[in-house]
Each structure stands twice: as C-alpha cells, then as structure tokens.
C-alpha positions as CSV (number, residue, x, y, z in Angstrom):
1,X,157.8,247.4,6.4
2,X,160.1,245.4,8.2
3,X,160.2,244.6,12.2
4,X,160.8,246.6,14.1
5,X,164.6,247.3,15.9
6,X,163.6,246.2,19.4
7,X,167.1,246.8,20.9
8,X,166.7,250.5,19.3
9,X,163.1,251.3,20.4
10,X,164.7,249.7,24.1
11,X,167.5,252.4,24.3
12,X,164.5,255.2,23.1
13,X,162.8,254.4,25.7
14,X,165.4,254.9,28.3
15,X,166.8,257.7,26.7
16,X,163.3,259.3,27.0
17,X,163.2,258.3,30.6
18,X,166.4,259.5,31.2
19,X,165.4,263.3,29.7
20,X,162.3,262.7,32.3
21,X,164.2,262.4,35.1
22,X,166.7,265.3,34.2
23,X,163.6,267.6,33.4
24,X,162.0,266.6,36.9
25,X,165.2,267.5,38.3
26,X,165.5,271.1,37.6
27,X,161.7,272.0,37.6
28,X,160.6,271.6,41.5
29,X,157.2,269.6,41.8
30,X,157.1,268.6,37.9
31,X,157.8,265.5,37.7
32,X,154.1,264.0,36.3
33,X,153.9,266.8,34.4
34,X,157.2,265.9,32.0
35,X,156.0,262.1,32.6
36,X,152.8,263.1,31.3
37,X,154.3,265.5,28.1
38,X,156.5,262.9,27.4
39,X,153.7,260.0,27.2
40,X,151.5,262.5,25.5
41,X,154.4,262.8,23.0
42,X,154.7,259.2,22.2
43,X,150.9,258.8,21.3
44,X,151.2,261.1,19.3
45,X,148.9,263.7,20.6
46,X,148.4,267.2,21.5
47,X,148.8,268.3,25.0
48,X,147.0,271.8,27.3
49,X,149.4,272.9,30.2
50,X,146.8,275.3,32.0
51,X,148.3,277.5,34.7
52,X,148.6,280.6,35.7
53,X,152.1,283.0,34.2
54,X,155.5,282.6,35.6
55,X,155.0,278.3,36.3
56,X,157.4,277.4,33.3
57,X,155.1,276.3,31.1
58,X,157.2,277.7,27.9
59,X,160.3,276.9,29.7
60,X,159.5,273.0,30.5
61,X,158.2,272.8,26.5
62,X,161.1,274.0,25.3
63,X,163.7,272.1,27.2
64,X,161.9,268.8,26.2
65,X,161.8,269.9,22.2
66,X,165.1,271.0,22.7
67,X,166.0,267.5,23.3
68,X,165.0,265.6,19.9
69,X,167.8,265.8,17.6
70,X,167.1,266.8,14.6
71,X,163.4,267.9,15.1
72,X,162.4,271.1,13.4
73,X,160.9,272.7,16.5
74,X,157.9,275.7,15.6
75,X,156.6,278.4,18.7
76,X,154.0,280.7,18.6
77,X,152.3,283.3,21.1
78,X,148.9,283.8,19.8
79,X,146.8,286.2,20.1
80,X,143.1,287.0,18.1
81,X,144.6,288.7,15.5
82,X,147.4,286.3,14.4
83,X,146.4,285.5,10.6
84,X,146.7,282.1,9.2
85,X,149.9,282.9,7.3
86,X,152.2,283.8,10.1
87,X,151.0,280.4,11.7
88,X,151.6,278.5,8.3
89,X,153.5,280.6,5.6
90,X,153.6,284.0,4.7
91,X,152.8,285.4,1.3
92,X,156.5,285.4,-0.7
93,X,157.2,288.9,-1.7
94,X,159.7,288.7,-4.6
95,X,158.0,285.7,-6.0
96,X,154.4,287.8,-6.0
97,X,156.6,291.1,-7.9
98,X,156.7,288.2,-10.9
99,X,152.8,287.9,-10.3
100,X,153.1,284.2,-8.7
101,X,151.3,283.9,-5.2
102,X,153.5,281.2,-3.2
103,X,153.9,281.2,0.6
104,X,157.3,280.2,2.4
105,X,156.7,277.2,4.6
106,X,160.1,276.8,5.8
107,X,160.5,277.5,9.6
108,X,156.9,277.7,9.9
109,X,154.2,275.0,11.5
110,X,153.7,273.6,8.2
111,X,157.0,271.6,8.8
112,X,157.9,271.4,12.1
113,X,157.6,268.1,13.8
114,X,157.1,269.2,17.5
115,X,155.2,272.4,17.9
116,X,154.5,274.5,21.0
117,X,151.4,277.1,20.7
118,X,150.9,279.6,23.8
119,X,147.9,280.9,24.9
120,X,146.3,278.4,22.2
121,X,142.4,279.6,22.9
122,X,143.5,283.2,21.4
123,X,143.2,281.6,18.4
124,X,141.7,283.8,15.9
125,X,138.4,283.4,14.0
126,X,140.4,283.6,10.7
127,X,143.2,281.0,11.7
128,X,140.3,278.6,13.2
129,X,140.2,276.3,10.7
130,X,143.2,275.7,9.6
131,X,144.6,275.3,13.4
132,X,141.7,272.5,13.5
133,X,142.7,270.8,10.7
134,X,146.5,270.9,11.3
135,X,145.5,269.4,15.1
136,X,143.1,267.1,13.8
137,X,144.8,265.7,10.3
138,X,148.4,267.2,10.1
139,X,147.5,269.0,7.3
140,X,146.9,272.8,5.4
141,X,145.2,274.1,3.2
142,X,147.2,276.6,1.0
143,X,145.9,279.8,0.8
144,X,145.5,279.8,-2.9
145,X,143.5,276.8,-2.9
146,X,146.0,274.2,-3.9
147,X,146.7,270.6,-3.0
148,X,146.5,270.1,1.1
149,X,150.2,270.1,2.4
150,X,150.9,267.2,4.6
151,X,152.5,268.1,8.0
152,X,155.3,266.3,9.7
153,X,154.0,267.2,13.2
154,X,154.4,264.8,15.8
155,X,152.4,266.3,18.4
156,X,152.2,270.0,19.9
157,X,152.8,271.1,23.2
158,X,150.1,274.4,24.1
159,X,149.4,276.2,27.4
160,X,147.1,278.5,28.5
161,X,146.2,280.5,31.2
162,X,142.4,280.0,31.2
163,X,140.3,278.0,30.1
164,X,138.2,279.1,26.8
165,X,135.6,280.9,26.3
166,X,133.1,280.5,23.2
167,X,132.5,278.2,20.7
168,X,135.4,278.9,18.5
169,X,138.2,277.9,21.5
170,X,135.9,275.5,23.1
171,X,136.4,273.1,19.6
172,X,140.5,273.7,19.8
173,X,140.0,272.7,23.6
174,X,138.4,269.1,22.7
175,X,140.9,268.0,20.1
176,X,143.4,268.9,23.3
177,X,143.5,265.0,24.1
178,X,145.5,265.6,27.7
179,X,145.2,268.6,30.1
180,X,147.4,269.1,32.9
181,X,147.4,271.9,35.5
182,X,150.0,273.4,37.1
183,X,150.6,276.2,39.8
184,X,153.1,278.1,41.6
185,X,155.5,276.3,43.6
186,X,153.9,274.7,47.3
187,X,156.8,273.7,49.3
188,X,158.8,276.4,51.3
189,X,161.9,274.6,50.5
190,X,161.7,273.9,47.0
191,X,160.5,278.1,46.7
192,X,164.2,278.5,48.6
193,X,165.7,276.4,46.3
194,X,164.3,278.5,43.0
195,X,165.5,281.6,44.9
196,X,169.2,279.5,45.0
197,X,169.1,278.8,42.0
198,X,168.9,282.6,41.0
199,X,172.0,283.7,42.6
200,X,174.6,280.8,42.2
201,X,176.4,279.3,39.3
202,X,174.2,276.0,38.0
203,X,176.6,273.0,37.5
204,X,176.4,272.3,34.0
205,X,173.5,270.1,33.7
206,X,173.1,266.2,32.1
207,X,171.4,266.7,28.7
208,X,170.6,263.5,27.2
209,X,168.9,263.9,24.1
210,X,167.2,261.4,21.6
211,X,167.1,261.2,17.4
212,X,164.0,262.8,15.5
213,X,164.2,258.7,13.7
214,X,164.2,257.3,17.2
215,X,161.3,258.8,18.1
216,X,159.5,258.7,15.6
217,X,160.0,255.1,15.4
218,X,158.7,255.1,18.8
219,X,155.4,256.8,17.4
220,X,154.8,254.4,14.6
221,X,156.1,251.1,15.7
222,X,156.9,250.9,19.3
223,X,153.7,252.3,21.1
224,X,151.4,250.2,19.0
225,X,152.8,247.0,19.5
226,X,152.7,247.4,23.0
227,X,149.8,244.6,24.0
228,X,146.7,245.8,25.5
229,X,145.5,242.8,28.0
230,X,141.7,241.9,28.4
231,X,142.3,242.8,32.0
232,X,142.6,246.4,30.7
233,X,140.0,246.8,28.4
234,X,137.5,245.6,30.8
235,X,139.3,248.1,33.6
236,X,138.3,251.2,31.3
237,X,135.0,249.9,30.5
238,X,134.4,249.9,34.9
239,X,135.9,253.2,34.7
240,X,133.5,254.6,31.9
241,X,130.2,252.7,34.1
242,X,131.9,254.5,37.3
243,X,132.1,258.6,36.1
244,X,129.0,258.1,34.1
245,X,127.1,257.5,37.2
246,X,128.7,260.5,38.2
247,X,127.3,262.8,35.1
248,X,131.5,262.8,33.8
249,X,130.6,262.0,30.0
250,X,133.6,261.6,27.8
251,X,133.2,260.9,23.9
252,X,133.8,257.9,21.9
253,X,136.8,259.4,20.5
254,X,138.6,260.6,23.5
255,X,138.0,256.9,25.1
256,X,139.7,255.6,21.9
257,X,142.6,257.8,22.2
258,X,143.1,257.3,25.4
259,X,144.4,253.1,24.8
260,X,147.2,255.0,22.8
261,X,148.0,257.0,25.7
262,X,148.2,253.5,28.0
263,X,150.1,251.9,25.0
264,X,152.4,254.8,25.3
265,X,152.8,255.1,29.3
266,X,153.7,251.2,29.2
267,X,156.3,251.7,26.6
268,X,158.0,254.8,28.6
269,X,158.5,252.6,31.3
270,X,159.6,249.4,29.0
271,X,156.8,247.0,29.7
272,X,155.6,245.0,26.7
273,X,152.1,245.4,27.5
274,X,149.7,247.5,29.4
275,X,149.5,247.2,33.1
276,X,146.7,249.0,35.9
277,X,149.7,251.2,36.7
278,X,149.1,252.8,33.4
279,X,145.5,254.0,33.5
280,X,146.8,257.1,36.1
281,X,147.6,258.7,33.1
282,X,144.0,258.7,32.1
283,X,143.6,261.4,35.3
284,X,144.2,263.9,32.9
285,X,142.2,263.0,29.7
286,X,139.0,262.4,31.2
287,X,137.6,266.1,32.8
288,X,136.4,269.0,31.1
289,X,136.8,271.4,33.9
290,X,139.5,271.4,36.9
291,X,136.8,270.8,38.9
292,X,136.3,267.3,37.7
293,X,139.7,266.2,37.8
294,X,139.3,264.9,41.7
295,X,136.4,263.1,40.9
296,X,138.1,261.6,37.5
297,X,141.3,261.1,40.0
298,X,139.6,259.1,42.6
299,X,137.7,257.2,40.4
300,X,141.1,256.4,38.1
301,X,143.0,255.5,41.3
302,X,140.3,253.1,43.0
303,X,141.2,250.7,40.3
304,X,144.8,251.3,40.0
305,X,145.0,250.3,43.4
306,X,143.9,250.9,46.9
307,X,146.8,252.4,48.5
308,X,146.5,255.2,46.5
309,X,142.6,255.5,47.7
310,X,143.8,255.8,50.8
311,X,146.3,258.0,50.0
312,X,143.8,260.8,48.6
313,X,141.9,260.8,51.7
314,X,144.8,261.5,53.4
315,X,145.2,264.1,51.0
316,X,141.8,265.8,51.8
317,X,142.8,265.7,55.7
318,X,146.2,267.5,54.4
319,X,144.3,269.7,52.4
320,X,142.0,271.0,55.4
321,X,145.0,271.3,57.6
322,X,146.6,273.9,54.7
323,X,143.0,275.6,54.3
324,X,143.1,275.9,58.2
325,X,146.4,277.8,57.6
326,X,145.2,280.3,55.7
327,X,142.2,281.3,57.7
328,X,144.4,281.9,60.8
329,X,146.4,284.1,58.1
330,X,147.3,287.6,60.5
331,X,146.8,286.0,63.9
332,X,149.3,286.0,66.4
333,X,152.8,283.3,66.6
334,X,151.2,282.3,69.9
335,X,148.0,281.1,68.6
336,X,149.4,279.5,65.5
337,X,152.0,277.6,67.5
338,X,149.0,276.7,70.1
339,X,147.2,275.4,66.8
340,X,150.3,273.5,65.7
341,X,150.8,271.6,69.0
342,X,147.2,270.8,69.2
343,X,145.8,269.7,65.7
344,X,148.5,270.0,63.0
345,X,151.7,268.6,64.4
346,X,150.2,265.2,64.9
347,X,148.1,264.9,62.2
348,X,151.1,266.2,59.4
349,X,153.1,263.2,61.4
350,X,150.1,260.9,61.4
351,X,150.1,261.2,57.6
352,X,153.2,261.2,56.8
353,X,154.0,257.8,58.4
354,X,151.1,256.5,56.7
355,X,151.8,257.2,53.2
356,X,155.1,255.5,54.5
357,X,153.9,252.5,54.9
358,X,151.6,252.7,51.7
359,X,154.6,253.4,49.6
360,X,156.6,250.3,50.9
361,X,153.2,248.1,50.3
362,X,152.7,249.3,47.0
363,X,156.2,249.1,46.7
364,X,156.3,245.5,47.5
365,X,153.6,244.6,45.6
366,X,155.2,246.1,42.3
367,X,151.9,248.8,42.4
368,X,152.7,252.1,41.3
369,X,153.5,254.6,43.6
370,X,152.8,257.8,41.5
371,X,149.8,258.8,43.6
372,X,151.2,258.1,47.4
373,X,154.5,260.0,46.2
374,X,152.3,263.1,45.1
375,X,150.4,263.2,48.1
376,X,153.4,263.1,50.1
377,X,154.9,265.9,48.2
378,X,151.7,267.8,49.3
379,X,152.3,267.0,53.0
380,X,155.9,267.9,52.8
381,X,154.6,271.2,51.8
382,X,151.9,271.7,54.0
383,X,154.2,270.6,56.4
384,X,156.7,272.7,55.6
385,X,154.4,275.9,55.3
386,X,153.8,275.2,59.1
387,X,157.1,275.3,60.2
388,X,158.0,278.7,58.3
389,X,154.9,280.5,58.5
390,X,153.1,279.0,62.1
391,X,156.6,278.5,63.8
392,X,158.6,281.1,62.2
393,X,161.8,278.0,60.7
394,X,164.0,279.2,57.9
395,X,163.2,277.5,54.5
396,X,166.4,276.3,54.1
397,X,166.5,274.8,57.7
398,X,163.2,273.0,56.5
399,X,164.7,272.1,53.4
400,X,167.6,270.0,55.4
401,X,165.5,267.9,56.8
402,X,163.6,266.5,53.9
C-alpha cells in the first residue's frame, strides 16, 4: 500500500468541515451534533441520535449522506416485524419459478456504504442477529446458508425515540459506540427563524460535497495516522480513575474505540495528532443513560480545560433561572417582570459577560471553546425566553439583538 495522498486527505478534511458548517447552518442549535456525526463517520462507527419526533433527526442524516459522492446510501424505518430480508435482500421471485433460491442485494444494506436505521431498538427478534453482525463485522449471512457476504458499510447513522427496552435492543444499544441527544428547539429566536423559514423562498443553499474514495481514504489511512501523544493516553486513563469512582463503568472495548474517535476529531479539524480539545467528543461515548451524560460531561471537560468547568456551573445557575420560569408558568406580567428585575436580569447579564471573558481566555490560549459556546447558546435562550414570555418582546425583536 502506498503513502498515503496527504494534500488529498488535507482538502477531505476541509471539504468535510466545510459540509459541517453548511449543516450547522440550516439546522438551529445543531452544530455538535453534525460535528459529532461527522467524527463518528470518520472512525468509522455507528452513531444513536435519541430525541423525541419532529427534531430532524432523519432530515440532518440525510443531508450529510446526501453529501458523499458516489456512496450507495440504504434507509430503513423499523419496526418488530421487519424480516431480515427486507433489511438485506429479498427472496428473487423469477429466479425461485426455476427452483433456485437467490436474494437481490442490490439497493439493500448489504451494499450500501452509509446506512441510516430509524427507530433502530424496533428491531425484530428475527432480524437480531443479523443486524448485530452487520454492526459488529460488516457482514451477512445469506439466508440459504452460503458464504458470509462482506459489506461495504462505512458506518450507520440510527435514531430513536427512547431508549430500549429488553435484552434483545439493549445488545444493538452497546455496539451504538456514540449517542447524542437532541430536543426541540430552546431559543425564541431561532423557533422564529424555523417559522421564517416556512413561509419565504430559501436562497439556494452552498452544497459542498466529498468523493465516496475521499472518504474512505479518510477511514483507512488518514484517521489512523493521526498520532496519539503520551499526554493523551495518560488523560483517558485519569478520566477512566475519575467516573469509576463515580460507579460510570465503561468496557474495555468502548474505551478502545473511543482513541479512534480522538484520532478522528483531530483529523476533522487538521491537526496531526491528538490534542485535550479532542476528548469533548468522548461526552457522548461514555454514559449509558442521559442521566449520566452531566456527570461524564463535567468530568470530560475538567481536563479539557477549566474554562469550560466554569462554564457548566454557570450553566446550572442558567438552568435554575429557566426552571424558575416555568414554575411562575400562569402568573401575572407584573410578577414575572417584578421577578425579572429582581433575580433574572442581572444574573442572565452576570453570565453572559462571564462566559465572555472565558471564550476570549480560552480563545487566547488556543483551548477549545466548544463547551463555553454551548453554554452561551443556553443563556441566549433562557435569556431570550425571558424577554418573550416574562416581558411580553417579539421573537424577532429578540432575535435582532443577538
């Protein structure tokens, strides 16, 4: 095999980047969640989207398969009585009338490279197996017991809207290397933008798109020669120590696939090697319920760096502010504009020129920002939400000022 093209696996990396930023762009408060679909991608591992209906789960994973040229793309709504052949290859009709048994393969997951499964814990009992092994090895089993077909997938994109239930959907859910959760839409003004969105003509938006070889190039030779630094390796094995004590257990396995995930974040962003910035990825490898995922979070970010420790208790202040919000949910716009003027108005300000100042440090200091610019996107909302719903502001008046 010879070297690999490092001015080509360069330009993949920016075109990938590029289809990030134009994804983030037309889905409101999405951005980590492309990043993190896109790094997920370029590991070469499966990804859970878990949210409610109606967040664009199916929309977001198709708009990013959409832009691999070349890619045989595969989609499937499951359900608990989708058989294994619909999934892999139904029975050929005109070939069984000459007494042959052969199943067509062609448009199906047995040759797609990128694959997007909906509700993926309806899996049925019957198709259990061979979704496991297609996950697990890239490969079926034919149904009339002939050689195992090897399968071009890349990785696959699935979503659900619960977690699972029972054994069965509970072994799908580990091979699911990254979860990622996603809700309706916080901010006031991004909501009025949606709403915009719906009743005026879109500009015709930038669609850069990168070649099935490019990216598959990517896969094979430019995520695993990204460097993993001793610096790194001893930051997991802190990070391990640290949700341990906390009862978080994660196995052997999903700790080893988790460097391919750092390998990949690195390359995304066209370092040579692995850097602290990169473990914030590992925020959504390392819980089993969404319960954990602050703990994992806080624990991830103390080592990134400590502006964005500071930034999550920030958070937990906006967070009580919002919570305060909804409990005063009926009560009159005199006592909600009385509450404003005496606890949220300075606080929302408080915070907001804090996280400020964090982002220029980290800034400066070439830390990632990631975390501070998420929590500021949830004081912007809670923010917002007061002025609309405590103070009576048009969205769109809200939305000016941001």
């Amino acid at each position: 095999m010879g070297a690999p093209d490092e001015l080509g696996l360069r330009d993949t990396a920016a075109r990938l980047r590029a289809i990030g930023d134009e994804l983030s762009e037309r889905f409101f408060e999405r951005a980590d969640v492309v990043r993190t679909l896109l790094v997920t991608l370029l590991a070469g591992q499966h990804s859970l989207v878990l949210g409610p209906p109606g967040t664009a789960k199916s929309e977001m994973a198709r708009e990013l398969t959409g832009r691999i040229d070349g890619a045989s793309y595969w989609e499937i709504l499951l359900s608990k009585f989708t058989a294994p052949t619909r999934m892999f290859g139904p029975i050929d009709v005109a070939a069984l009338a000459r007494g042959e048994y052969r199943q067509v393969y062609e448009g199906r997951a047995t040759t797609a490279h990128i694959a997007f499964v909906d509700e993926i814990f309806k899996c049925s009992t019957a198709a259990l197996n061979e979704t496991l092994g297609y996950l697990n090895e890239r490969i079926y089993h034919p149904e009339n017991g002939g050689e195992p077909i090897r399968c071009p997938l890349i990785g696959a994109i699935t979503a659900s809207n619960e977690l699972p239930v029972g054994e069965d959907s509970a072994a799908i859910y580990d091979r699911l290397l990254v979860r990622i959760e996603v809700g309706y839409l916080e901010d006031p003004s991004n909501f009025a933008s949606l709403v915009r969105s719906a009743v005026t003509r879109p500009k015709a938006p930038r669609r850069t798109t990168v070649e099935l070889a490019a990216l598959q190039e990517a896969v094979t030779e430019g995520v695993p020669s990204v460097e993993v630094p001793d610096a790194i390796v001893d930051a997991v094995c802190t990070l391990r120590a640290a949700l341990r004590r906390k009862e978080l257990v994660a196995s052997d396995r999903r700790w080893r696939q988790a460097v391919g995930l750092l390998q990949a974040s690195a390359y995304l962003d066209g370092r040579p090697s692995v850097a602290e910035t990169d473990l914030s990825v590992l925020t959504h490898v390392l819980w089993n319920s969404p319960a954990e995922r602050p703990t994992v979070e806080r624990e991830v970010l103390h080592l990134v760096n400590p502006d964005a420790k500071e930034a999550l208790d920030l958070a937990d202040t906006i967070e009580e502010l919002e919570a305060q919000l909804d409990a005063m949910a009926g009560q009159s716009r005199e006592a909600l504009s009385d509450w404003v003027i005496k606890k949220a108005h300075n606080k929302l300000a408080t915070a907001g020129q804090r996280l400020e100042q964090l982002r220029e440090e980290a800034a400066n200091a070439g830390r990632s920002t990631s975390a501070i610019d998420r929590v500021t996107g949830r004081q912007r909302a809670v923010r917002a939400r007061v002025l609309t719903e405590a103070l009576g502001v048009d969205a769109s008046a809200v939305q000016a000022q941001f």
